[in-house]
TIMAR-62658 format. One record per residue (C-alpha): x, y, z; residue in one letter. Coordinates in steps of 0.1 Angstrom, whole numbers, plus 5000, padded with zeros to 4 digits. Layout:
BEGIN
<<X; Y; Z>; "A">,
...
***
This chain:
BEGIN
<<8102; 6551; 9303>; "X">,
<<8099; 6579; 9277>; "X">,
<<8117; 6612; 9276>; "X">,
<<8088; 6643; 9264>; "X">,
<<8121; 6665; 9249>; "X">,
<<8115; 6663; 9211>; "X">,
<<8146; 6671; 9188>; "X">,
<<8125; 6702; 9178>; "X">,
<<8126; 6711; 9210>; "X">,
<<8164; 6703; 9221>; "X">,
<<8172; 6730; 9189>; "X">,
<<8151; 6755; 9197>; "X">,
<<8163; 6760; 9228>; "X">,
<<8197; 6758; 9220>; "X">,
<<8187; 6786; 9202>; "X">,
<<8176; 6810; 9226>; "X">,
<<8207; 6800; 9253>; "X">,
<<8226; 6814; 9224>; "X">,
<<8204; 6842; 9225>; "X">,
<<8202; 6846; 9261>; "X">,
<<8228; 6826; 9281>; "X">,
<<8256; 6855; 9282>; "X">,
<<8250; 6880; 9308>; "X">,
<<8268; 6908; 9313>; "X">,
<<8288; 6892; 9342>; "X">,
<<8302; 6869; 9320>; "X">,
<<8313; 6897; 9295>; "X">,
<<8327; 6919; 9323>; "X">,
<<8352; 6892; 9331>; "X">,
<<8377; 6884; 9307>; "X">,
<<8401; 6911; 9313>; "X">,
<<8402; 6904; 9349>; "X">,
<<8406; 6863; 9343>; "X">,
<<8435; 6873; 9320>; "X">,
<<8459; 6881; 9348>; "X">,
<<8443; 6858; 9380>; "X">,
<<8415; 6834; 9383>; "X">,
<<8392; 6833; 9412>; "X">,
<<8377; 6796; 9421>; "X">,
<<8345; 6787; 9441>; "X">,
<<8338; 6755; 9456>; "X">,
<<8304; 6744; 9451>; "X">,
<<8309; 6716; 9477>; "X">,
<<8334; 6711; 9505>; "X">,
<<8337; 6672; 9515>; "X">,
<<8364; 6651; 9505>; "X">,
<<8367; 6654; 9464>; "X">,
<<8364; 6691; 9466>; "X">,
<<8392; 6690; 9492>; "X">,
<<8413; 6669; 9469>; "X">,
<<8405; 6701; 9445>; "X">,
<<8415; 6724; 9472>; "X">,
<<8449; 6704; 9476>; "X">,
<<8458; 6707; 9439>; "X">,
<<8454; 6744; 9433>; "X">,
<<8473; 6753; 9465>; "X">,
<<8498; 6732; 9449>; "X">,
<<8496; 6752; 9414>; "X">,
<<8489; 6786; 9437>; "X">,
<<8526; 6776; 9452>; "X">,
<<8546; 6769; 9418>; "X">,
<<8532; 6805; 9409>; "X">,
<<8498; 6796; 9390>; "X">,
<<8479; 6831; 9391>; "X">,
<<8446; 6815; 9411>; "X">,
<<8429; 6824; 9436>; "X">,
<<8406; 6801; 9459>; "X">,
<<8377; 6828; 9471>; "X">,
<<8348; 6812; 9477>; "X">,
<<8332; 6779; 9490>; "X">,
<<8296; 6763; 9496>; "X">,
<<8287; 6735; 9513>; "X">,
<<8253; 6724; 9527>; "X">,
<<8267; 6716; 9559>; "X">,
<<8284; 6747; 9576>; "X">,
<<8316; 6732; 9595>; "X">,
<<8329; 6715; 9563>; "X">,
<<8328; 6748; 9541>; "X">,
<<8342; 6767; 9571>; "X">,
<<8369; 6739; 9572>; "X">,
<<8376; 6740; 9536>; "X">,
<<8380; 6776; 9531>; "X">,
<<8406; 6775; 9563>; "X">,
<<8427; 6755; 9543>; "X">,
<<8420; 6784; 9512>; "X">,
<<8439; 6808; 9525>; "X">,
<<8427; 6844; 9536>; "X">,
<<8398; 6868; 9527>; "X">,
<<8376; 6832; 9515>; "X">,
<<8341; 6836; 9518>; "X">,
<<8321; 6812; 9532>; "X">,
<<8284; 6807; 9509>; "X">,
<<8252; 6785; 9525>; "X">,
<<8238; 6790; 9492>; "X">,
<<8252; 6784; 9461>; "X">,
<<8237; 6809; 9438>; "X">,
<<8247; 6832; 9464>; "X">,
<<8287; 6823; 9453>; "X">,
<<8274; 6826; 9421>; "X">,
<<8268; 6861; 9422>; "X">,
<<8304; 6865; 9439>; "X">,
<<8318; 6885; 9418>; "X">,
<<8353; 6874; 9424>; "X">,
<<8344; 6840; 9413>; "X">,
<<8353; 6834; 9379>; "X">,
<<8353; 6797; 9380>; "X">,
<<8339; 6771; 9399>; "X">,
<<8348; 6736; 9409>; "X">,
<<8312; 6718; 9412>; "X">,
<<8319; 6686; 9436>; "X">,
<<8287; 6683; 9452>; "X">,
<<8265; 6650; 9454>; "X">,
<<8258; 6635; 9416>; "X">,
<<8217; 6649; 9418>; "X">,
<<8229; 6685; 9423>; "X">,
<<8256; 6686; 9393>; "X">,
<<8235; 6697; 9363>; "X">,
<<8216; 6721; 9379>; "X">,
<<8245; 6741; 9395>; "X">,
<<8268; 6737; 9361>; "X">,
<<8234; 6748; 9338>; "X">,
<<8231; 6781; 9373>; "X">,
<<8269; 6786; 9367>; "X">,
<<8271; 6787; 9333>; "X">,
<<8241; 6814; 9334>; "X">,
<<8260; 6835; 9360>; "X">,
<<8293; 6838; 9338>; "X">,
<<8314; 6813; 9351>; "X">,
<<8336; 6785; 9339>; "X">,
<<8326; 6750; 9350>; "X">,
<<8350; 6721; 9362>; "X">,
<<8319; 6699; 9371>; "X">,
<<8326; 6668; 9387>; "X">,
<<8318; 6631; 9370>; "X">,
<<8292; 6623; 9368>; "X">,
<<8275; 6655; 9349>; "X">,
<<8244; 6645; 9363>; "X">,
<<8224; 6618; 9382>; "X">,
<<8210; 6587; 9368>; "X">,
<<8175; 6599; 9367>; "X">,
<<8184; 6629; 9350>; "X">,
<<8187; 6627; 9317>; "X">,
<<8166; 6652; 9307>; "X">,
<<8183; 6672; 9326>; "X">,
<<8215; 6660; 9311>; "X">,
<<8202; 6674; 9276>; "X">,
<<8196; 6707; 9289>; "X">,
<<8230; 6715; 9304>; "X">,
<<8243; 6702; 9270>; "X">,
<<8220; 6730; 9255>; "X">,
<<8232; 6753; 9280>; "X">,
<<8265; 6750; 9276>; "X">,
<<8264; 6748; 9236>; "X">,
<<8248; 6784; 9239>; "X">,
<<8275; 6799; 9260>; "X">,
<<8308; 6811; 9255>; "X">,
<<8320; 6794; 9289>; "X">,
<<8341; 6764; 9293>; "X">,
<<8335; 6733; 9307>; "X">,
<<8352; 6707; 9316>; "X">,
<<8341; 6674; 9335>; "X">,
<<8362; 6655; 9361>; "X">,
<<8374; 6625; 9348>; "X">,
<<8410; 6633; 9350>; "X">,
<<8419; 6603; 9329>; "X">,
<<8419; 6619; 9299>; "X">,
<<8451; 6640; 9310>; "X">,
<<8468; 6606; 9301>; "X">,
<<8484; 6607; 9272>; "X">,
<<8479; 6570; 9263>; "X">,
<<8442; 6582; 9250>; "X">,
<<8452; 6607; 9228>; "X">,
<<8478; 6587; 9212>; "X">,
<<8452; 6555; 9208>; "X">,
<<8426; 6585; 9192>; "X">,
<<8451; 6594; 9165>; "X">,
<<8464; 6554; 9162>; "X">,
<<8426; 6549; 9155>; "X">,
<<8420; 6577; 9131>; "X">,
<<8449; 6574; 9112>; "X">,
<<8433; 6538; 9106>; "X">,
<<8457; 6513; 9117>; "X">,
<<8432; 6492; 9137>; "X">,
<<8410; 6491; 9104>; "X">,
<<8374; 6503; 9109>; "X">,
<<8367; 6494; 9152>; "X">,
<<8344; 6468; 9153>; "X">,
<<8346; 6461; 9195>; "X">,
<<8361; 6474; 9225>; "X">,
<<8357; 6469; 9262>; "X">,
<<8371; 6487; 9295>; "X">,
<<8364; 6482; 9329>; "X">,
<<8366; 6498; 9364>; "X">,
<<8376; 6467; 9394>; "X">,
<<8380; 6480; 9432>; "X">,
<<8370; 6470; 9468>; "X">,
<<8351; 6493; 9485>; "X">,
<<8315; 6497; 9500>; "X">,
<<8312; 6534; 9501>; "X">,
<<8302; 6530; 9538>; "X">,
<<8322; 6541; 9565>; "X">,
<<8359; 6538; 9557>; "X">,
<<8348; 6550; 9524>; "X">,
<<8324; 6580; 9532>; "X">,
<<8327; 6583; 9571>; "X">,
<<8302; 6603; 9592>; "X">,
<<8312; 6639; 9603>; "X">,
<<8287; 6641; 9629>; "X">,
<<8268; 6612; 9638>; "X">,
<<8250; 6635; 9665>; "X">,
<<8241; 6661; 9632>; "X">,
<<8209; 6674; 9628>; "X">,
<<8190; 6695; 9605>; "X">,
<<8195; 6732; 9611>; "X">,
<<8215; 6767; 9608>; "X">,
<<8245; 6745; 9604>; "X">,
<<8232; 6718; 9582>; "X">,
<<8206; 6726; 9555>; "X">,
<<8188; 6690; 9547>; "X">,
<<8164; 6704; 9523>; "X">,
<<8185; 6719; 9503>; "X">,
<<8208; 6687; 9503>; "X">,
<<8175; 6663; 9489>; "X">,
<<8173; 6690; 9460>; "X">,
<<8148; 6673; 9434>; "X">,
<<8154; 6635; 9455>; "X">,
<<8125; 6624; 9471>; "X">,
<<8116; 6643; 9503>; "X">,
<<8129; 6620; 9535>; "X">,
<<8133; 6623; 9575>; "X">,
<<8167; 6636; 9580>; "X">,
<<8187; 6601; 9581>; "X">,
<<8227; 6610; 9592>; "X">,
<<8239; 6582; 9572>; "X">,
<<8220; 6594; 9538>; "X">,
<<8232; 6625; 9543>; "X">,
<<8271; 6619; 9550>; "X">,
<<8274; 6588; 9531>; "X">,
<<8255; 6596; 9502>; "X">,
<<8265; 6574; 9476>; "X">,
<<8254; 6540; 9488>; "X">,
<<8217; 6556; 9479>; "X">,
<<8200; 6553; 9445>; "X">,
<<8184; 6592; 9454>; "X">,
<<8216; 6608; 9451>; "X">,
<<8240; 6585; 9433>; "X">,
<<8246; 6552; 9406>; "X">,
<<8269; 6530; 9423>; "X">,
<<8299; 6521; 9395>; "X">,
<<8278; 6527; 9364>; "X">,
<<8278; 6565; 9372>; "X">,
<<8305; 6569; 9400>; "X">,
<<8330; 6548; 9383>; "X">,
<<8322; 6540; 9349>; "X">,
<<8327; 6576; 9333>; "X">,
<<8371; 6571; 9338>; "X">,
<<8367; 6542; 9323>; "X">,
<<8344; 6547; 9294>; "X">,
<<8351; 6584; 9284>; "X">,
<<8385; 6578; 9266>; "X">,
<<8370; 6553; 9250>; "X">,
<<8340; 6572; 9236>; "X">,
<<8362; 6597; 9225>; "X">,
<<8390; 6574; 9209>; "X">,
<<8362; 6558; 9183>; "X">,
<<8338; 6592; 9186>; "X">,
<<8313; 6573; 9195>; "X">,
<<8274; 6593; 9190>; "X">,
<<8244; 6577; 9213>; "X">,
<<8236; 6538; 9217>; "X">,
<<8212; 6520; 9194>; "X">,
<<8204; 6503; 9226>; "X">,
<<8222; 6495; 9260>; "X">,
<<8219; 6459; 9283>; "X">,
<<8226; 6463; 9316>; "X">,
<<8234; 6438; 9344>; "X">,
<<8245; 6429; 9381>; "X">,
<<8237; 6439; 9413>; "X">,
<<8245; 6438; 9454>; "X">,
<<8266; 6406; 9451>; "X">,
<<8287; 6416; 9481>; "X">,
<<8275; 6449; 9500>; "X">,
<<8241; 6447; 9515>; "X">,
<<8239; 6480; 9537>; "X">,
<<8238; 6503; 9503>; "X">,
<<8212; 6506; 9477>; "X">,
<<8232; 6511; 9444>; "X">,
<<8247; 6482; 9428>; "X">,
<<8280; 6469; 9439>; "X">,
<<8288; 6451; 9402>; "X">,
<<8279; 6464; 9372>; "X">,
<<8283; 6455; 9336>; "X">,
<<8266; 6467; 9304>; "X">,
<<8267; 6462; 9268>; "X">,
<<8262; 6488; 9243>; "X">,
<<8251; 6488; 9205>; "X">,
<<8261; 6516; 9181>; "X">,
<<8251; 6530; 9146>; "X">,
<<8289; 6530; 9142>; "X">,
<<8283; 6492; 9141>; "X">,
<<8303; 6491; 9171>; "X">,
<<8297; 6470; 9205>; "X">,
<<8315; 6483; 9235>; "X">,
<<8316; 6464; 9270>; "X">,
<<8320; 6479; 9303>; "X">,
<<8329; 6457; 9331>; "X">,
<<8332; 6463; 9369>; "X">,
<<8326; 6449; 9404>; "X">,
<<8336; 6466; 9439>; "X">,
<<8339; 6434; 9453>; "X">,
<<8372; 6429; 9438>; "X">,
<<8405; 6444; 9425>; "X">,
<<8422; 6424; 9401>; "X">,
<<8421; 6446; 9368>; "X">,
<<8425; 6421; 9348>; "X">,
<<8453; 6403; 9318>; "X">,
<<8458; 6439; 9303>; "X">,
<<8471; 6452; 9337>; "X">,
<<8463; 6483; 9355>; "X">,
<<8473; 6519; 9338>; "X">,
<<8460; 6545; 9367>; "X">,
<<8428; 6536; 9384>; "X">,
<<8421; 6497; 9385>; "X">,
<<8409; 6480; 9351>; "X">,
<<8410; 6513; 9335>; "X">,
<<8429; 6503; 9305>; "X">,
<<8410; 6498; 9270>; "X">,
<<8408; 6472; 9242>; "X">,
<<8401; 6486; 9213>; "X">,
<<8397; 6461; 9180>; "X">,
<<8395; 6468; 9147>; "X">,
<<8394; 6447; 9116>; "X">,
<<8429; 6449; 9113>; "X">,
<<8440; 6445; 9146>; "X">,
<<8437; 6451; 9183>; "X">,
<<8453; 6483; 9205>; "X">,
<<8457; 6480; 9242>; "X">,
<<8484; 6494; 9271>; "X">,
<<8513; 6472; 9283>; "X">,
<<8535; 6491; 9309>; "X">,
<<8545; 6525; 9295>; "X">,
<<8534; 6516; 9258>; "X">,
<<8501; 6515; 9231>; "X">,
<<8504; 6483; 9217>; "X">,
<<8490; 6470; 9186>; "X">,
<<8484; 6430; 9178>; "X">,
<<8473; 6426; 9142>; "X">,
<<8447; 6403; 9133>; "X">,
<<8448; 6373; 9120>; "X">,
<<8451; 6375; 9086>; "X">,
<<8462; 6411; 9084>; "X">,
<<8497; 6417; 9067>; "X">,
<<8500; 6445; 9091>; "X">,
<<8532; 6439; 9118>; "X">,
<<8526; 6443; 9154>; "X">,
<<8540; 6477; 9168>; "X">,
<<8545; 6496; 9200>; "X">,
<<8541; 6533; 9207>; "X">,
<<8557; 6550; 9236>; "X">,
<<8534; 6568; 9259>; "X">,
<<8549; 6607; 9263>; "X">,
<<8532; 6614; 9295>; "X">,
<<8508; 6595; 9321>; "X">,
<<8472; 6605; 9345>; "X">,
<<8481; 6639; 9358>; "X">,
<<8451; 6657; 9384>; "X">,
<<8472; 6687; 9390>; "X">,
<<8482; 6691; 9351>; "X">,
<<8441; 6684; 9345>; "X">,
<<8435; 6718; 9370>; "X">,
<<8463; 6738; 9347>; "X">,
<<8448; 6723; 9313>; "X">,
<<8414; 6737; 9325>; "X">,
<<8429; 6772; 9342>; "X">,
<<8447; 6780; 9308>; "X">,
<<8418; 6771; 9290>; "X">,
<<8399; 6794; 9307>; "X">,
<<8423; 6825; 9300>; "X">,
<<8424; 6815; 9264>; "X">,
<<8386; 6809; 9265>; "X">,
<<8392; 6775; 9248>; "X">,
<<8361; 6756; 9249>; "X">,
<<8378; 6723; 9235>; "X">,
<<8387; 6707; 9268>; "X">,
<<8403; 6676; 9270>; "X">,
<<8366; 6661; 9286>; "X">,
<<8336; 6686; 9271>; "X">,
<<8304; 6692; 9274>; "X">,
<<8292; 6673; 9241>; "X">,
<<8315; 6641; 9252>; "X">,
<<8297; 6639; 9288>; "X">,
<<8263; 6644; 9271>; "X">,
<<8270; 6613; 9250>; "X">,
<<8287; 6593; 9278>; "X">,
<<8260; 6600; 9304>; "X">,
<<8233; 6588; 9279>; "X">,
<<8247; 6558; 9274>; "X">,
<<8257; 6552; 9321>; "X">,
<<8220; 6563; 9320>; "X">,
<<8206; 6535; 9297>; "X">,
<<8224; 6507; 9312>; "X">,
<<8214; 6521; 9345>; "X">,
<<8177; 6519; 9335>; "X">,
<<8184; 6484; 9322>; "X">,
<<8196; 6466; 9354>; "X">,
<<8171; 6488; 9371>; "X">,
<<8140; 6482; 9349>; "X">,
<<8149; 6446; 9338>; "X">,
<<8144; 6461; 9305>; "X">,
<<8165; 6471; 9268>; "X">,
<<8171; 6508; 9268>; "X">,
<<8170; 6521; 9234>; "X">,
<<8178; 6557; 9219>; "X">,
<<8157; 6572; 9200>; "X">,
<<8183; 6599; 9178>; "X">,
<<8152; 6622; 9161>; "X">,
<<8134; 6626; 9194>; "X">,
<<8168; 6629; 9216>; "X">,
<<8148; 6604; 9238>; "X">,
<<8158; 6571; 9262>; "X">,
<<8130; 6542; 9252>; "X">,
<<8128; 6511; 9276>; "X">,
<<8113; 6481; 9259>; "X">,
***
């Protein structure tokens, strides 16, 4: 599987998003964000209610936001969600019709994983700020993936992907441990994500099992670029047990789990990715249920990502937030890792270097993510805690081992061309 995007290409049109990719809208609504932020749900199932629950907390401790808009593909969800909004919330059956809201400054994109890129690259074009859900985009998209990076390079908007992680401050202090060179130059690291959970009922359960396609549920419009299928109410409620729409871990799970450590070594694209599992316990879904991949870098650097949904246990290190979350990162000179409420670092052997310990200021915080991104916006600070550039270079590498398992092949990277190569 080839890519036909050329680096040539992937400049030029970074080019003319600069040149193009800031409509009046977007200019028009600076002073206005400066006092109170409107947000748009793109979405209205149960992350984007989880969204809806944190600003309503920040709207009640006096955050200037608004919540004035939601979407959804299936019209008693949205009109659910925007009950819980508050007053005066308008309820969208298209998207691009909240887009052109002009209310909406922001939106909060928590649609299925194929719909993602396309609504951040529409959003972006219409003015607004993006807090885009993980994963950016869908496993089949990497294309796609290149051009909202594009997109969002040639704007003045800010982005900011979901994996609400990086709010802990364990990260940041292993970034600066790692710059500042105590581990030596990294050499290895490995993370994880371990759970129990099929994504099937108790997981995703069915609205309406009696639902059909219609005024009140728009199916086409749900498949988006999928491939066209009879209206199936399991597909379309429980949507991540299908390869059309979602990745299983390697895209669902994987992105807490491997974005702090992408940014902690600054890690580019993979030389090449090996990725391996299956459905080892859940046979109703598609997607994999375990998932594991290895991944080369120019940095001469080999980082392991673990995982399995057929079991919690998150392993020797312990659990920091979400289950086997917590990074090993080793060096030359040494090894850093989490224990409790501290970075730890274990020298190596033969390095004079003692072992240390570095209290962690501040942990995982969802509703401090929401203000990090809402004060970012009034700033117009484009260095969020998880950009656009990061989730390009994390995606690539979910997507190659994806392609691995999938294809029973190596993924390589082709840097010149911007191109995935299966071999």
């Amino acid at each position: 599987m080839e890519t036909d995007t050329t680096r040539r290409d992937f400049l030029g049109r970074a080019g003319a998003a600069a040149a193009g990719f800031l409509p009046s809208v977007a200019r028009g609504q600076e002073d206005r964000a400066g006092a109170r932020l409107g947000v748009g749900f793109l979405g209205a199932g149960g992350r984007a209610n989880s969204h809806i629950g944190m600003l309503l907390k920040l709207q009640k401790a006096g955050e200037p936001v608004d919540l004035v808009a939601v979407y959804d593909t299936y019209r008693p969800r949205a009109e659910r969600a925007a009950r819980r909004c508050g007053e005066d919330v308008r309820v969208y059956t298209s998207y691009r019709d909240l887009l052109a809201d002009p209310r909406v400054h922001a939106v909060c994109i928590a649609t299925p994983d194929h719909h993602h890129g396309y609504q951040a690259i529409d959003a972006v074009r219409a003015g607004k700020d993006v807090y885009c859900e993980k994963p950016v985009t869908h496993w089949r998209q990497f294309d796609l993936t290149k051009k909202l990076a594009e997109v969002v390079a040639g704007s003045d908007r800010v982005f900011l992907l979901g994996t609400q992680g990086m709010s802990d401050g364990a990260w940041a202090l292993m970034k600066r441990l790692v710059r500042e060179g105590l581990i030596g130059p990294p050499i290895h690291a490995e993370c994880g994500y371990f759970r129990v959970g099929d994504w099937g009922e108790r997981g995703m359960p069915i609205d309406d099992k009696n639902a059909q396609p219609g005024d009140a549920l728009n199916w086409e419009e749900f498949l988006g670029d999928a491939p066209k299928r009879p209206f199936d109410v399991s597909r379309y409620f429980r949507w991540r047990m299908y390869e059309d729409y979602a990745g299983g871990p390697a895209t669902d799970l994987f992105p807490h789990s491997f974005t702090p450590v992408a940014d902690i070594l600054a890690l580019t694209f993979p030389c090449r990715a090996v990725g391996t599992g299956g459905k080892f316990r859940y046979e109703e879904r598609e997607v994999p249920d375990t998932f594991n991949m290895l991944l080369d870098y120019p940095e001469k650097i080999t980082v392991a990502v673990l995982g399995t949904q057929g079991n919690d246990h998150p392993g020797a290190s312990g659990g920091r937030g979400a289950p086997g979350r917590i990074p090993t990162i080793r060096g030359w000179d040494g090894t850093l890792t989490v224990q409790g409420n501290e970075v730890v670092f274990i020298p190596a052997q033969g390095c004079k270097k003692p072992a240390q310990r570095f209290p962690i200021e501040y942990g995982e915080d969802n509703v401090r993510y929401w203000k990090h991104f809402l004060d970012c916006c009034r700033r117009r600070d484009r260095n969020t805690l998880s950009p656009m550039d990061l989730a390009y270079r994390v995606q690539t590498a979910l997507i190659m081992g994806y392609l691995s398992l999938r294809e029973n092949k190596v993924a390589k990277f082709d840097p010149d061309r911007q191109r995935i190569v299966l071999l």
